[in-house]
N, C-alpha and C positions, 0 to 999 in steps of 0.2 A: 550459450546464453546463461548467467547467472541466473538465480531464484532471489528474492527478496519477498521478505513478509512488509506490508504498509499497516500502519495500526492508523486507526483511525479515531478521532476522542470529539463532538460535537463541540463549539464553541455555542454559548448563547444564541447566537443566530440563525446556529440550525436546528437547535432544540426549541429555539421559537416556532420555525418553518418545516418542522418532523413531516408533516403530512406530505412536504413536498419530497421529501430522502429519494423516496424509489428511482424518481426521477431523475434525480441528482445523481444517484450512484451510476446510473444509464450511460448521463453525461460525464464522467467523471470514465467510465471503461472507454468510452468514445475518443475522451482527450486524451491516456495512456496513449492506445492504441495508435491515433496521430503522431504522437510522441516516442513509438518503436517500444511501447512495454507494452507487454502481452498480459493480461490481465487472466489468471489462469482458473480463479475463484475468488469467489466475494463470501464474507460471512457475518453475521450480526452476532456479540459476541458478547458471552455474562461474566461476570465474578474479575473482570479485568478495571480495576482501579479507574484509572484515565482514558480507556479506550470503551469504543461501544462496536467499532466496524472496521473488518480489514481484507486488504487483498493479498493473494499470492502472485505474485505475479514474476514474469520473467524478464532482461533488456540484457542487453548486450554490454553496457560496463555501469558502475558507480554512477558517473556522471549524469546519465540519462533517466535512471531512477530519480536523482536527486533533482532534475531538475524538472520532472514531472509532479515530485510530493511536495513541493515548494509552489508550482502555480497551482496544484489543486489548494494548496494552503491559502493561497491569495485570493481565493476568492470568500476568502471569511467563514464559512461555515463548520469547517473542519480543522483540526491542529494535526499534523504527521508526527511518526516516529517509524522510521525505515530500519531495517537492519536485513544484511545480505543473509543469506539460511543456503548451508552447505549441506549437498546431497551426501549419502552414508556411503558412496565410492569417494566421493571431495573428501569427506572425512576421513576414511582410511587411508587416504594416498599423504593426505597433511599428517596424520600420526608414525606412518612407517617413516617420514623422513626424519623422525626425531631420532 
């Protein structure tokens, strides 16, 4: 299973509806999970520009990530930015091949 970090950045609509979030992140590890990404931790997060919340989480390829941070995206509240996060073994095996 690859690692992917999800950033998460409130559009207007859910910094209207903040008080609902908890709930929202519940449903949102729920829908991953249906969707084969393992949601590994959740974190609410400072000093980040565009982002306020993100997950760690794990799937099985690109694809499946991607098309999990795209419907959590459709539902308006939230804007994504995904990026795959290689473990310090992945890293080392991508560096000795140079």
């Amino acid at each position: 299973m690859a690692t992917y970090i999800v950033l998460f950045g409130y559009t207007e609509q859910g910094v209207s509806n903040i008080k609902d979030s908890p709930a929202r992140v519940e449903a949102a590890k729920q829908m991953f999970r249906e969707m084969d990404v393992e949601v590994k931790v959740f974190y609410l997060v400072m000093g980040m520009d565009r982002y306020d919340t993100m997950f760690i989480a794990e799937a099985p390829d690109d694809e499946t990530v991607a098309r999990a941070s795209l419907k959590i995206s459709s539902l308006g509240y939230v804007h994504t930015d995904t990026h795959r996060a290689f473990t310090e073994e992945e890293f080392r095996r991508i560096v000795s091949g140079l």
